[in-house]
VOBA-1610 file (N, C-alpha, C; in pm, whole numbers, padded with zeros to 5 digits, always signed):
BEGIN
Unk+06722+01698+19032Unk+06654+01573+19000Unk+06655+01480+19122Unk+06556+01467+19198Unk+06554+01396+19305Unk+06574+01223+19260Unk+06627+01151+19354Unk+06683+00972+19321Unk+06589+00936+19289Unk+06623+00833+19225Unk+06486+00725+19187Unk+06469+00636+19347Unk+06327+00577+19332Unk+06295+00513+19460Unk+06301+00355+19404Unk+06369+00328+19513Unk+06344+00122+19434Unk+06197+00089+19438Unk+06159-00021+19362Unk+06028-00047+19356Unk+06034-00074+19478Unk+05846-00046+19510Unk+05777-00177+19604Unk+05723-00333+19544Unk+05748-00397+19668Unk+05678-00498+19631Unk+05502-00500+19627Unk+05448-00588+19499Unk+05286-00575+19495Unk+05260-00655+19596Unk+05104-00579+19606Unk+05002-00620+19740Unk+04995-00773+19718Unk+05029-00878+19840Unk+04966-01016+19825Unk+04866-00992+19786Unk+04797-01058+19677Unk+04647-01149+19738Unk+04604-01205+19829Unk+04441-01197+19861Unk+04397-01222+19995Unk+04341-01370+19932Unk+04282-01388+19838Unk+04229-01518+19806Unk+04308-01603+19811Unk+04324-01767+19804Unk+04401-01878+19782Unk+04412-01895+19643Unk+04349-01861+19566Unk+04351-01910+19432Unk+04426-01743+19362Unk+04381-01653+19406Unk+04494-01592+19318Unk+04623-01548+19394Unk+04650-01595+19503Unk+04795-01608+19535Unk+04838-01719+19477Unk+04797-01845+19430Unk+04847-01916+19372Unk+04871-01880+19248Unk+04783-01827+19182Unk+04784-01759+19014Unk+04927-01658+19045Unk+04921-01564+19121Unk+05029-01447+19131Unk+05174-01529+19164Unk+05185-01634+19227Unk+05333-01713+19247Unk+05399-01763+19116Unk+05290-01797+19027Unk+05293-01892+18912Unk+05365-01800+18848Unk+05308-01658+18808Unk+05309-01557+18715Unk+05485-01524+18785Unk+05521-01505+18870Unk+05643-01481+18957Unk+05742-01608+18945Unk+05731-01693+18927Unk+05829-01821+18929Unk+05852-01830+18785Unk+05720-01797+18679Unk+05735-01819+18518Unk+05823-01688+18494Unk+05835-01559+18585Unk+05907-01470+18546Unk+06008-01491+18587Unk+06069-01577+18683Unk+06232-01591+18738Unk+06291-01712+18628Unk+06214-01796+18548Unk+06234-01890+18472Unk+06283-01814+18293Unk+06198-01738+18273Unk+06239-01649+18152Unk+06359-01576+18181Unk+06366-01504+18312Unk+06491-01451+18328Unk+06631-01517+18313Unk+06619-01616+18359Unk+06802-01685+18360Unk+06777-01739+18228Unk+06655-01789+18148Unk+06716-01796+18006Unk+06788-01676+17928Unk+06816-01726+17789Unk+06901-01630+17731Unk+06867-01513+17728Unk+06714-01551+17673Unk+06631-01370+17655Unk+06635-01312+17814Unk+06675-01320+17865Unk+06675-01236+17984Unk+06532-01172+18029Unk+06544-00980+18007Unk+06472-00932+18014Unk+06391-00910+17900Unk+06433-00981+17808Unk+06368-00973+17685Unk+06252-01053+17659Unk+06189-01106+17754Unk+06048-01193+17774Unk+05970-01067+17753Unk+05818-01133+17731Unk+05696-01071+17652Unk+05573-01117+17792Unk+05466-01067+17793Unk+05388-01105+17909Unk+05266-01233+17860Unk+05321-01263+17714Unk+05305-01333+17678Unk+05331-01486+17671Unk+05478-01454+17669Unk+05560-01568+17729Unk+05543-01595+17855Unk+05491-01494+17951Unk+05476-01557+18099Unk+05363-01623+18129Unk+05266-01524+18031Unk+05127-01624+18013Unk+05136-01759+17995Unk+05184-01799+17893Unk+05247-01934+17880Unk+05301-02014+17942Unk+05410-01979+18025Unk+05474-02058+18156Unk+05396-02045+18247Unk+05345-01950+18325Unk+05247-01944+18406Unk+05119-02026+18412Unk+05031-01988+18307Unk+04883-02046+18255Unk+04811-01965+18306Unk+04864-01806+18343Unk+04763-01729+18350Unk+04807-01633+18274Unk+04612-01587+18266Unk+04594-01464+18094Unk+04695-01351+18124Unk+04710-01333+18004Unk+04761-01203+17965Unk+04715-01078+18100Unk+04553-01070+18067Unk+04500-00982+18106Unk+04493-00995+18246Unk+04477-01130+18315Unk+04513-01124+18465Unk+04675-01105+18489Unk+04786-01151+18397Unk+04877-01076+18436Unk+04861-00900+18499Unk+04810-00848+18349Unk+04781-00712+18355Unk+04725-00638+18482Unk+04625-00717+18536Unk+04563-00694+18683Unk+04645-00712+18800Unk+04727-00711+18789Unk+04845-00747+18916Unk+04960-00653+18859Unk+05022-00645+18798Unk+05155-00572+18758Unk+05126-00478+18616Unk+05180-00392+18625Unk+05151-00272+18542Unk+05199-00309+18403Unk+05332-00430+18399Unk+05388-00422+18268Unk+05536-00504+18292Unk+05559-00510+18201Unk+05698-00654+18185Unk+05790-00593+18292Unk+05834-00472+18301Unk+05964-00448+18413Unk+05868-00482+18518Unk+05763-00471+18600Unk+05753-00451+18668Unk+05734-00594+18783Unk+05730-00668+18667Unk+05741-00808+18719Unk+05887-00815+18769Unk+05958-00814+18679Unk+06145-00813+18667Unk+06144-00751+18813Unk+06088-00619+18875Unk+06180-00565+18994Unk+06095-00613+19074Unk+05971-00667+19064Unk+05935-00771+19183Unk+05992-00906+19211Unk+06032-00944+19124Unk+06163-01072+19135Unk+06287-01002+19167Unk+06321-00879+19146Unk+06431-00870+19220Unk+06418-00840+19388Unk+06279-00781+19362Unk+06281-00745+19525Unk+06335-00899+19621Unk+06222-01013+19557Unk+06256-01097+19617Unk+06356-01177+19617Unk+06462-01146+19497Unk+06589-01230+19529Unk+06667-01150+19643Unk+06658-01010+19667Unk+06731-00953+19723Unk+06683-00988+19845Unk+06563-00986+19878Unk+06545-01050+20059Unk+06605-01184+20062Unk+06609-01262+19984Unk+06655-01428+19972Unk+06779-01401+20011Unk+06863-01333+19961Unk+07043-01303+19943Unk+07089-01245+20060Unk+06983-01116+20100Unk+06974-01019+20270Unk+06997-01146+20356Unk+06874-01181+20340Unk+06843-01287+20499Unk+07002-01359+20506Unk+07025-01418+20376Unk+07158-01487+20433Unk+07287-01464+20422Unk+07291-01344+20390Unk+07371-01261+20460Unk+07404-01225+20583Unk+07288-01156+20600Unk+07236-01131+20765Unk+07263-01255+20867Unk+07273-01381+20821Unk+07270-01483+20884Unk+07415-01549+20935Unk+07447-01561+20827Unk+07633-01584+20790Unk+07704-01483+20848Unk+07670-01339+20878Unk+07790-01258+20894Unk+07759-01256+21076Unk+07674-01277+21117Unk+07599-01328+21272Unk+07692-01431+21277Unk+07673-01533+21225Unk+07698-01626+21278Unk+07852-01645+21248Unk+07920-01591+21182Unk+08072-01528+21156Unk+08099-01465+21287Unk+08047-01402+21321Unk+08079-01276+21445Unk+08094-01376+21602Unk+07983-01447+21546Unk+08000-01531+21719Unk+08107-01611+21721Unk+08156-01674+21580Unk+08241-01774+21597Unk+08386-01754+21580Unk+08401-01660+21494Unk+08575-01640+21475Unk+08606-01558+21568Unk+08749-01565+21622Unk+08819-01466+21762Unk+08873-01411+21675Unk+08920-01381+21576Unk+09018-01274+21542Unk+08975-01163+21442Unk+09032-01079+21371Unk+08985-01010+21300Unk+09039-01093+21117Unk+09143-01154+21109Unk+09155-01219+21022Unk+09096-01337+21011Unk+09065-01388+21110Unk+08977-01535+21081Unk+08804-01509+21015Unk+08787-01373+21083Unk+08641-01303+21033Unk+08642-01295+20890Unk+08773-01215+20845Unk+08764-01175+20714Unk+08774-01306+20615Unk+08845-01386+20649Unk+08856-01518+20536Unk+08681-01606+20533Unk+08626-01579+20642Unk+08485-01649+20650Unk+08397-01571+20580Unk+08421-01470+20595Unk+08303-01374+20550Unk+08294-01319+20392Unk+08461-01374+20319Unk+08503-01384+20204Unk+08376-01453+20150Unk+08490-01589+20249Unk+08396-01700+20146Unk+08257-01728+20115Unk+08214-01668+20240Unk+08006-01675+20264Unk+07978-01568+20180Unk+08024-01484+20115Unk+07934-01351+20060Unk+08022-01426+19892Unk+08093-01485+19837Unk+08148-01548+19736Unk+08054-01630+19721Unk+08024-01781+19825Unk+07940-01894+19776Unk+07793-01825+19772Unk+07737-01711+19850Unk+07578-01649+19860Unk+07594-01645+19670Unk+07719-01530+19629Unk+07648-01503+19533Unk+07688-01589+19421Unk+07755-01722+19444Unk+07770-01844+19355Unk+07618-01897+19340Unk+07552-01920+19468Unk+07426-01984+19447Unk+07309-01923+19396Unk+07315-01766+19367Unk+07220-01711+19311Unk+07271-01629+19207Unk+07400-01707+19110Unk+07436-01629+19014Unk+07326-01620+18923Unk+07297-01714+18861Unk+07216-01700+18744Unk+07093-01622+18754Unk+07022-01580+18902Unk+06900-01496+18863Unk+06979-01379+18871Unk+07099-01358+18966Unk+07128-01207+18941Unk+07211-01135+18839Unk+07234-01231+18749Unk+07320-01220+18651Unk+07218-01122+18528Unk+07116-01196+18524Unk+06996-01124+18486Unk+06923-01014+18508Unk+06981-00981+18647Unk+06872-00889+18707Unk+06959-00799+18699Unk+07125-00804+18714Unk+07253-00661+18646Unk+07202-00629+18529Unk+07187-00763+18412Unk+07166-00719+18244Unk+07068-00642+18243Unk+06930-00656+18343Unk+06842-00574+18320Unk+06861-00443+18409Unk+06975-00415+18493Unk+06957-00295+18520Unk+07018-00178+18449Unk+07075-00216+18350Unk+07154-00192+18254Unk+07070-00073+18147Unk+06919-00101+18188Unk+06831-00047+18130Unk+06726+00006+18179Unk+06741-00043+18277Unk+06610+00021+18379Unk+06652+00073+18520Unk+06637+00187+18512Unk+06709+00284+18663Unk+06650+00214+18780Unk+06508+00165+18778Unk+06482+00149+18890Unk+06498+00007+18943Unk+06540-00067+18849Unk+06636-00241+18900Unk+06760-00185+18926Unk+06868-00070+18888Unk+06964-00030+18938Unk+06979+00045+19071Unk+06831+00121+19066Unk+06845+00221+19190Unk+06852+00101+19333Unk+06786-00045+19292Unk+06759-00119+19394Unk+06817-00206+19409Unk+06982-00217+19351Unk+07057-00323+19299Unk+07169-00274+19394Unk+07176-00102+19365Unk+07277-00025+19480Unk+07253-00028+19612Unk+07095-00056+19648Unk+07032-00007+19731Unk+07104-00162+19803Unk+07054-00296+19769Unk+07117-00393+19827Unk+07250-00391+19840Unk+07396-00332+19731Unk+07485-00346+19742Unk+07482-00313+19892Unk+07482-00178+19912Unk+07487-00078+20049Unk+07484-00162+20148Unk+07344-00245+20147Unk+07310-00305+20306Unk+07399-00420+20362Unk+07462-00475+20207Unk+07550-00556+20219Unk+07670-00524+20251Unk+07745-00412+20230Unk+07855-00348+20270Unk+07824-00318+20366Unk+07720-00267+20457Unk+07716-00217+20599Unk+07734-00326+20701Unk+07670-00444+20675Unk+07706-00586+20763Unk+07851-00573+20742Unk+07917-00586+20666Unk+08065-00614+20628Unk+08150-00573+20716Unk+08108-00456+20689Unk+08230-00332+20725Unk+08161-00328+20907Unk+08016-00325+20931Unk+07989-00319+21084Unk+08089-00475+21146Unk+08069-00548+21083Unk+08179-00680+21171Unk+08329-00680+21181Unk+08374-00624+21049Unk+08508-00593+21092Unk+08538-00443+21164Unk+08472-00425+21182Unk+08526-00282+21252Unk+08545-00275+21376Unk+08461-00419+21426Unk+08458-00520+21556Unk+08629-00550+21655Unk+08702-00564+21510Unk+08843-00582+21490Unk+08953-00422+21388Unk+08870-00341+21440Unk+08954-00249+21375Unk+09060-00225+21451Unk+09142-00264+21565Unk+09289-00258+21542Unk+09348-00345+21502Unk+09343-00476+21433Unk+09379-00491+21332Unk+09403-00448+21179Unk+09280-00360+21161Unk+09306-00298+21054Unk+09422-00198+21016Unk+09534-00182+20925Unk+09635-00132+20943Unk+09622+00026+20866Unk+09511+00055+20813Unk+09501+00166+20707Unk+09450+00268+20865Unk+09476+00371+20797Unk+09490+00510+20937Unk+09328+00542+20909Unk+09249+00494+20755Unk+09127+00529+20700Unk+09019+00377+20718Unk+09022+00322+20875Unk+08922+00150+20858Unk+08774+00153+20768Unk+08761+00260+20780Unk+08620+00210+20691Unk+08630+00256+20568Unk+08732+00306+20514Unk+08734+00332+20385Unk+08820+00180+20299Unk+08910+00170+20416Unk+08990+00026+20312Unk+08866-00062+20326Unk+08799-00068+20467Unk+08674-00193+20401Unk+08602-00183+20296Unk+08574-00052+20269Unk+08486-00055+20143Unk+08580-00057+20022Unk+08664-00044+19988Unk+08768-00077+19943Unk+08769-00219+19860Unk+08792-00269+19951Unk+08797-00427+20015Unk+08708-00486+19921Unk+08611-00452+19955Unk+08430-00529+19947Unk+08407-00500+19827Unk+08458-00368+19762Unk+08396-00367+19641Unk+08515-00453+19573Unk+08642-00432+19583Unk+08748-00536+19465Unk+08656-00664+19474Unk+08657-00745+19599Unk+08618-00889+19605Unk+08499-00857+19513Unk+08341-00791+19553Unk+08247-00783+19420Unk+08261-00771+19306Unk+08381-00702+19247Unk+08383-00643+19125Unk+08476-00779+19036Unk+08530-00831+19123Unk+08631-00962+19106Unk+08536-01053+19067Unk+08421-01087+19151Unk+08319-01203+19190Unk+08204-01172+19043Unk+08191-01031+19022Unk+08099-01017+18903Unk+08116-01024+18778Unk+08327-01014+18731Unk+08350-01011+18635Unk+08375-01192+18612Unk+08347-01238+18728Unk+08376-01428+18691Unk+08281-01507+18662Unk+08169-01396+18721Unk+07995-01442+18669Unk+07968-01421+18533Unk+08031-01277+18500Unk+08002-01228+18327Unk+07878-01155+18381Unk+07878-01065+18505Unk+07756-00992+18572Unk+07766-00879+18422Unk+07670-00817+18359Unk+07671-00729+18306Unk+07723-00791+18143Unk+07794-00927+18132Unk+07836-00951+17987Unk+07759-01092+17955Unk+07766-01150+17865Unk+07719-01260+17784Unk+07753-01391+17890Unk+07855-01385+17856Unk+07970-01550+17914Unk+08008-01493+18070Unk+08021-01596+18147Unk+08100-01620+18295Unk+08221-01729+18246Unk+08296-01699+18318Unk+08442-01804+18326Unk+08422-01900+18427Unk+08294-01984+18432Unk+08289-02108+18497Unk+08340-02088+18624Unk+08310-02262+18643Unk+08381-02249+18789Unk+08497-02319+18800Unk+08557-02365+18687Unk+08722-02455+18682Unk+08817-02378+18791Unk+08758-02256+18813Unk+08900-02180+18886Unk+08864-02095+19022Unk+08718-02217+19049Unk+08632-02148+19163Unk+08713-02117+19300Unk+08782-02244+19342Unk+08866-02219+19494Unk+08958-02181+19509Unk+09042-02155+19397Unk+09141-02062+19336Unk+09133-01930+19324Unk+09002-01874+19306Unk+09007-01725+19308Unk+08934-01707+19436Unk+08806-01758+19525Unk+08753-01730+19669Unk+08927-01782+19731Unk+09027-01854+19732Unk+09174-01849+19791Unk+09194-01710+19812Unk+09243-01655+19627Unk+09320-01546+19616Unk+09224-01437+19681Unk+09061-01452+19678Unk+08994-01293+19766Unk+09029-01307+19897Unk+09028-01421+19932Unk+09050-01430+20125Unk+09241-01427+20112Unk+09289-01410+20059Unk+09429-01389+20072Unk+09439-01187+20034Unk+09388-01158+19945Unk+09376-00998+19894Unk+09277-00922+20013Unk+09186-00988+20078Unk+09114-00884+20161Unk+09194-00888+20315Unk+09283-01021+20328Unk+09345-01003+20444Unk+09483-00922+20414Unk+09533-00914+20370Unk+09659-00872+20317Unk+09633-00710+20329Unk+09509-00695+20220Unk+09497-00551+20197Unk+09479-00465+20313Unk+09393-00538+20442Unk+09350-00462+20549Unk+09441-00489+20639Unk+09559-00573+20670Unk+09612-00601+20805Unk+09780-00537+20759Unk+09800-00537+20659Unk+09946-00509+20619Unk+09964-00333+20586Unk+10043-00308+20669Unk+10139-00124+20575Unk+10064-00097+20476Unk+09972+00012+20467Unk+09972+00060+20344Unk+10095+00095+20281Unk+10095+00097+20126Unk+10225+00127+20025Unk+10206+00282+20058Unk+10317+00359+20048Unk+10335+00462+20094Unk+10274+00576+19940Unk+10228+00666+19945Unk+10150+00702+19848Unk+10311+00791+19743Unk+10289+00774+19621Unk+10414+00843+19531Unk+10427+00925+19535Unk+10529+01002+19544Unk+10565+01189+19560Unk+10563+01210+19430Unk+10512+01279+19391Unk+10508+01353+19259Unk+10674+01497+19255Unk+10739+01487+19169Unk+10855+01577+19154Unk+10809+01665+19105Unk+10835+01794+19148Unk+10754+01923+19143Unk+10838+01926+18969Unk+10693+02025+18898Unk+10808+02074+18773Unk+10859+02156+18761Unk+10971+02151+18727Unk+11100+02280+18681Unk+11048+02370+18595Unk+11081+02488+18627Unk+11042+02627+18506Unk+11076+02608+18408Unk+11220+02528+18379Unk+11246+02498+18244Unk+11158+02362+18177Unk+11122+02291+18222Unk+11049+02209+18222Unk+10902+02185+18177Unk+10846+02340+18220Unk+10745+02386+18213Unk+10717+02445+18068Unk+10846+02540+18039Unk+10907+02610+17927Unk+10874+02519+17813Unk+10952+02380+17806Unk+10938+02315+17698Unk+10813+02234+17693Unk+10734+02236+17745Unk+10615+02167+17690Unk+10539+02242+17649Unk+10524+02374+17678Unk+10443+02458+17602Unk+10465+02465+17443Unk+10341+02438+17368Unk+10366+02424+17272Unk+10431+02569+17186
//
């Protein structure tokens, strides 16, 4: 079974008036999304927010997902670019390899503070649709590759004998930390009462994890024949 391909984005319009119609139809679809119904909007409902027909929806996008992964395309260039921007401009400015990692915490924490709510939506809907997931991984990736390309800048600091495996490591706890505080994938997020308190504890866990001894891995005690004997039922 060959991968799924992330969507493309649809052809601009060349006219002024239906690039304006096609933005409308695109902004009324990022507006249904962070409400409750999520992906559960109708092209009906966009008709409505928008003020364009049904049927000129229809003439531009094939059908309700397909709007959804053209808004994701474009949150994901929104989120890229400043990424791309922050981890640059991280690189020129911190000298060390720990001063990198606490900056680059916090810039990839506040990126995805400021665009929780459309992507909070755009997880729920990949939940259901392979090809908002195939392109959800597809961004994770590019985002881990900046990451891990800047600290590796400083890989003798890194203390693991494996540097690009503890970064990825790394990158996914802080995400998986950062998504379960959004409620990425559930109903409710846990606010932000305990916002500088937990971007603290990631820039304290990603420096710790990469600059300190790994824990030495557990020896397993071989089993005894007699040992063996009695568990057989």
């Amino acid at each position: 079974m060959k991968p799924l391909k992330p969507a493309k984005p649809s052809a601009t319009p060349q006219q002024q008036r239906s690039r304006e119609s096609h933005e409308r139809v695109i902004s009324a679809t990022c507006r249904l999304l962070v409400e409750e119904k999520g992906a559960d909007f109708t092209l009906a409902d966009v008709s409505r927010e928008s003020g364009v027909s049904v049927g000129g929806i229809y003439g531009r996008f094939a059908n309700r997902m397909a709007l959804v992964q053209e808004v994701q395309l474009r949150t994901n260039e929104l989120i890229a670019q400043e990424n791309g921007a922050n981890i640059a401009q991280a690189r020129r400015e911190c000298t060390s390899g720990k001063e990198l990692m606490v900056r680059m915490v916090r810039d990839a924490a506040e990126s995805l503070r400021r665009h929780k709510d459309i992507v909070k939506a755009l997880v729920d809907a990949s939940l259901s649709d392979p090809v908002v997931a195939a392109e959800g991984l597809r961004a994770y990736a590019s985002h881990l590759g900046l990451f891990k390309e800047a600290l590796l800048d400083y890989r003798d600091e890194i203390a693991s004998p494996a540097p690009e495996q503890a970064i990825e490591f790394c990158f996914l706890s802080i995400y998986e930390l950062l998504a379960s505080h959004f409620g990425f994938g559930r109903r409710h997020s846990a606010g932000d009462g305990q916002w500088e308190l937990l971007v603290a504890n990631l820039q304290h866990q990603c420096v710790a994890f990469l600059t300190l001894p790994p824990a030495p891995a557990p020896q397993l005690k071989p089993t005894s024949s007699k040992t063996r004997k009695k568990e057989k039922p």
